[in-house]
Structures are given as structure tokens and as C-alpha cells.
N, C-alpha and C positions, 0 to 999 in steps of 0.2 A: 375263401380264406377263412380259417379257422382257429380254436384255440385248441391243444391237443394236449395228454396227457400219457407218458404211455411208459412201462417200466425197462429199465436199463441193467444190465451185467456188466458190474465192476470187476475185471479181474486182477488182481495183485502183478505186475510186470514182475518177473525174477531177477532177470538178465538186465533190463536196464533203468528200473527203479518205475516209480508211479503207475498207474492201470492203464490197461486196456480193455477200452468199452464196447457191448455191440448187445443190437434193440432184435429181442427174439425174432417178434412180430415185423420188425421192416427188414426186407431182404439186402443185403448189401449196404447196410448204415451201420458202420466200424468210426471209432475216434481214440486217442491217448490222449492222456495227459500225466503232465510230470507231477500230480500230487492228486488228493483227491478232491481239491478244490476245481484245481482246474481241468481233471476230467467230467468235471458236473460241468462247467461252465461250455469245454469241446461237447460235451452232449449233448446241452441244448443246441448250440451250433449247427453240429451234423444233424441232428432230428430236423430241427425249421427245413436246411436243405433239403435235403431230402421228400419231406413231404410237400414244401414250396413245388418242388419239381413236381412230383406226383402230381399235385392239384395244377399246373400248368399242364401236364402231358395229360388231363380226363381220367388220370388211372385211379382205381379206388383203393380207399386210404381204407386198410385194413382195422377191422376190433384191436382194440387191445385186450392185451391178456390182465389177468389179476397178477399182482404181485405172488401173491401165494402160491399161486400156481405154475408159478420158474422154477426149477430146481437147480438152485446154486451146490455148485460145489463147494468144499472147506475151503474157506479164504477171499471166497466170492460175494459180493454184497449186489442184493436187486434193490436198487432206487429208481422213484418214479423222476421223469422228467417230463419239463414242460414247456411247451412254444407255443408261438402262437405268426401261425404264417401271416398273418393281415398285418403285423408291425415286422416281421421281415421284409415281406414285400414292400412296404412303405420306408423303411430306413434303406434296402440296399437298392432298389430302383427310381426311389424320391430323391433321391440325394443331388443335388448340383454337382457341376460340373465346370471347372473354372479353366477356360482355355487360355492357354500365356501365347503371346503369338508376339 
């Protein structure tokens, strides 16, 4: 478990308003959100997942790139984002569980 840092593509939604996000460097880690708050907030989100799994399934957590070195298109913005799997892991599998019976 780790803390990670890694850059994200903001794309402008046309069709139904707010962005759509996705990590060059992680294969298959896609998120939206309805503004640009809260697709920074779905980013961290899907990032922790994502590499949570990674580092559960052994598989190696790729470099990251430089921001500068994304090439966004007109209207695209590259932010970094940031997780940190050791307080995922600890909020979403520490957490109680209160059985009503």
C-alpha cells in the first residue's frame, strides 16, 4: 500500500455537460463527473481502485508519466491526481459492520 501520484485527462462532456476522465498510464481507469469538482473528486476514487486492485492482484503499478508529456487536445486539461491505497484500504475494508437481526 502506497501513496500515488499520477496525471489525469479532463475532457469537456459535450452531450451531457461535466468531463470525462481517463489515466493514460492505467489501462482501463475511466470516471465522469458532473462538474470539474467532482470529476477530480471521481478520479481520485477510480485511481485508489483501481490500483487498490493492482496491488491486491501482485500486478505492477506502472510509472507515471509527466504531465507535460500528455498531449491534451483544445479543451482538455491534464491534472495530477492523488491516492493513496493504505487509507483506502483502511476506510473501505476497516469499516464495521452492524448486523440488525
Amino acid at each position: 500500500m502506497a501513496k500515488y501520484t499520477f496525471p489525469a485527462v479532463f475532457e469537456p462532456d459535450e452531450e451531457a455537460g461535466g468531463y470525462c476522465v481517463y489515466f493514460p498510464d492505467i489501462e482501463g481507469c475511466y470516471t465522469q463527473g458532473e462538474d470539474i469538482a467532482d470529476a477530480i473528486e471521481m478520479a481520485e476514487d477510480a485511481l485508489c481502485l483501481m490500483l487498490y486492485d493492482m496491488e491486491k492482484k501482485g500486478i505492477n503499478i506502472p510509472k507515471a508519466s509527466k504531465p507535460s508529456d500528455i498531449e491534451a487536445k483544445p479543451g482538455e486539461i491534464v491534472n495530477l491526481v492523488v491516492c493513496d491505497t493504505k487509507y483506502y484500504k483502511n476506510y473501505f475494508e476497516g469499516r464495521a459492520v452492524k448486523v440488525i437481526q
